[in-house]
C-alpha positions in Angstrom: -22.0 146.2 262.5 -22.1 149.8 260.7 -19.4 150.5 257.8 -18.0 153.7 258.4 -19.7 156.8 256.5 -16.9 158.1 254.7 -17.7 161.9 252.4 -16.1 162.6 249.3 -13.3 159.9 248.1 -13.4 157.1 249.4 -10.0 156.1 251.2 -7.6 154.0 249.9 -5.9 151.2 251.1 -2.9 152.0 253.6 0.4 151.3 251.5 2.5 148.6 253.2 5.2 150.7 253.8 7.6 148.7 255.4 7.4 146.7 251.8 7.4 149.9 249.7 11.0 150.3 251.9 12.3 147.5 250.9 11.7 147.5 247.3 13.3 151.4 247.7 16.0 149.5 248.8 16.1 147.5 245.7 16.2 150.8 243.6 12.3 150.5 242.7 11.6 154.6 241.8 8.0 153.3 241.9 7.9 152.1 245.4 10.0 155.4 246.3 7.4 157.8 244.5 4.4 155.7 246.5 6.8 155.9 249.8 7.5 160.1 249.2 3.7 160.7 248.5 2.8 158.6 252.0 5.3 159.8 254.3 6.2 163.9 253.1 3.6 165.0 254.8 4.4 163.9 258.3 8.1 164.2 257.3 7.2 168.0 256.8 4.9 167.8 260.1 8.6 166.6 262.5 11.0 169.0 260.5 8.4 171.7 261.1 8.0 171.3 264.5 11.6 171.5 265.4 12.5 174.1 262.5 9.7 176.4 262.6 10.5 178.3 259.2 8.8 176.7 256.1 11.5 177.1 253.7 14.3 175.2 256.0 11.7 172.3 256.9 11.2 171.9 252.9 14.1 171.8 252.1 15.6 169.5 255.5 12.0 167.2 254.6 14.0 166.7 250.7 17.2 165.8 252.6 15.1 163.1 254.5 13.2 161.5 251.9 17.0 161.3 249.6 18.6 159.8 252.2 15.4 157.3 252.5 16.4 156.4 248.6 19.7 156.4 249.5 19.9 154.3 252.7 16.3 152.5 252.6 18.8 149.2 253.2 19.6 150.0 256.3 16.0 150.0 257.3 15.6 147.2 259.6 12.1 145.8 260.3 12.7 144.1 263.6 13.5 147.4 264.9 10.5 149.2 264.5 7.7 150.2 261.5 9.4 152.2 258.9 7.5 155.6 259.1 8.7 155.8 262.8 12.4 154.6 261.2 11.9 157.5 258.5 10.7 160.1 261.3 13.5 159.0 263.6 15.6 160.2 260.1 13.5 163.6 259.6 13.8 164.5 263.8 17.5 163.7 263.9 18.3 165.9 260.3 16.1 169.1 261.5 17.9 168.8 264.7 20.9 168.8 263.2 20.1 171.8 260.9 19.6 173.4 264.1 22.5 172.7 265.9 24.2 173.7 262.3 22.9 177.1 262.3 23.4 177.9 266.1 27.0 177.2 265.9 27.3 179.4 262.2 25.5 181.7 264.5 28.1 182.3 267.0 30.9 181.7 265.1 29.2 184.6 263.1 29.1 186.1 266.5 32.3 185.8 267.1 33.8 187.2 264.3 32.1 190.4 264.6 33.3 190.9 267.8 36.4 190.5 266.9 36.2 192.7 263.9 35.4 195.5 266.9 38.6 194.8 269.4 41.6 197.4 267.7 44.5 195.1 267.6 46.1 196.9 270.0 44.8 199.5 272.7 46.5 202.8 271.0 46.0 204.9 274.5 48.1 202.8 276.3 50.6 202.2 273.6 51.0 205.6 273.6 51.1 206.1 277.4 53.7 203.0 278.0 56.0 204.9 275.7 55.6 208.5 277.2 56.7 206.8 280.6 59.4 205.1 278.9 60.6 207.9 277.2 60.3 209.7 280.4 62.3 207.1 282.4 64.9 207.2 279.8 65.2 210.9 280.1 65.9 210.7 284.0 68.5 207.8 284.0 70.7 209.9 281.1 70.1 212.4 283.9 72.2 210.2 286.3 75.3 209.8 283.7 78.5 212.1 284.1 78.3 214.9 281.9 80.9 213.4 279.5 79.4 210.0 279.5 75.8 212.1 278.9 77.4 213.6 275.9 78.6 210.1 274.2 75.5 208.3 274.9 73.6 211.2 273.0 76.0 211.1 270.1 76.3 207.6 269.5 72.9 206.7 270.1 70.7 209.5 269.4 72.7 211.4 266.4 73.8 208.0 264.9 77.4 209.2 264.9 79.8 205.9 265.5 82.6 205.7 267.9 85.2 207.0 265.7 83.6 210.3 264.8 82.4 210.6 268.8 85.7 210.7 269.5 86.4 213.5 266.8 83.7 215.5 267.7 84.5 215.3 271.9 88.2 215.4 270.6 89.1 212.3 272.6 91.2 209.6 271.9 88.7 206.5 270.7 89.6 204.0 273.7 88.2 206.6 276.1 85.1 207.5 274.2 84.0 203.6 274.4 85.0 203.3 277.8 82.8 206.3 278.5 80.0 204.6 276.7 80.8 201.5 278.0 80.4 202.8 281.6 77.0 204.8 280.6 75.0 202.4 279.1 75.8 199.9 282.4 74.7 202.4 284.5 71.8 203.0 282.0 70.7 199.3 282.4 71.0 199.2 285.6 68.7 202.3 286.2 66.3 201.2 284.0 65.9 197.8 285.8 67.2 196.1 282.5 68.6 192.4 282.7 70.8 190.8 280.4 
């Protein structure tokens, strides 16, 4: 049987890298450094591929390989080989990266949008109280003249019952009857409920 031809170095042993895990998991920085140099690169390799910018995959393949020194423990051999265990960790964080920035996305989104609504639609406002106004104006136009003429004193001049009744020259029980009897029919013009 041939050896394999092999040019330049030749290649080292594969490290036992479910081992190397679970010395990592006894706080070995040896074992980690041997278990960083043989798994960044296909760390790098899943990130990338789900990422697609080089600076994000770095920087989510460092998250991976400090939460492989953080949580080597929880590696468990009977459930698979631990580079598909420390993949399963690099897919899962790049996908979560992207989830991350989708949703700061369109809550960024969002926000803009409602940066560009005006709190309030000024046209209509403005509208809503010309017709207002408007209805006002043609229910005082339904009042007696003398209950027309309180209404307008009291309400629009700011003068109170007492001087009402001085400037109409009218004893004060009339003056709020007359107002009295305006503003009901008022309300009842302008479709107002109590």
């Amino acid at each position: 049987m041939k050896e394999p031809v092999h040019i330049g170095r030749k290649p080292s042993a594969e490290p036992d890298l479910q081992q190397l895990v679970s010395s990592v998991a006894l706080g070995d920085q040896e074992a980690f450094a041997a278990v960083y140099d043989a798994v960044a690169g296909p760390v790098l390799g899943v990130v990338r591929s789900v990422l697609r910018d080089r600076a994000q995959s770095e920087e989510v393949m460092q998250e991976v390989l400090t939460e492989v020194w953080r949580t080597a423990a929880r590696y468990r051999p009977d459930r698979g080989t631990a580079i598909n265990w420390i993949l399963t960790l690099a897919h899962r964080r790049a996908v979560d990266r992207v989830r991350s920035v989708e949703a700061s996305a369109a809550r960024d989104h969002k926000a803009a949008l409602l940066d560009q609504l005006p709190e309030y639609d000024e046209v209509t406002e403005q509208v809503q109280t010309r017709l207002e106004r408007e209805q006002v104006r043609r229910c005082l136009r339904t009042l007696t003249e003398l209950q027309r003429q309180a209404v307008t004193m009291a309400y629009y001049r700011g003068l109170t019952y007492p001087q009402v009744a001085e400037a109409l020259a009218l004893p004060l029980g009339t003056v709020k009857t007359r107002l009295r009897d305006g503003l009901i029919r008022l309300r009842d013009c302008l479709g107002v409920t109590a």
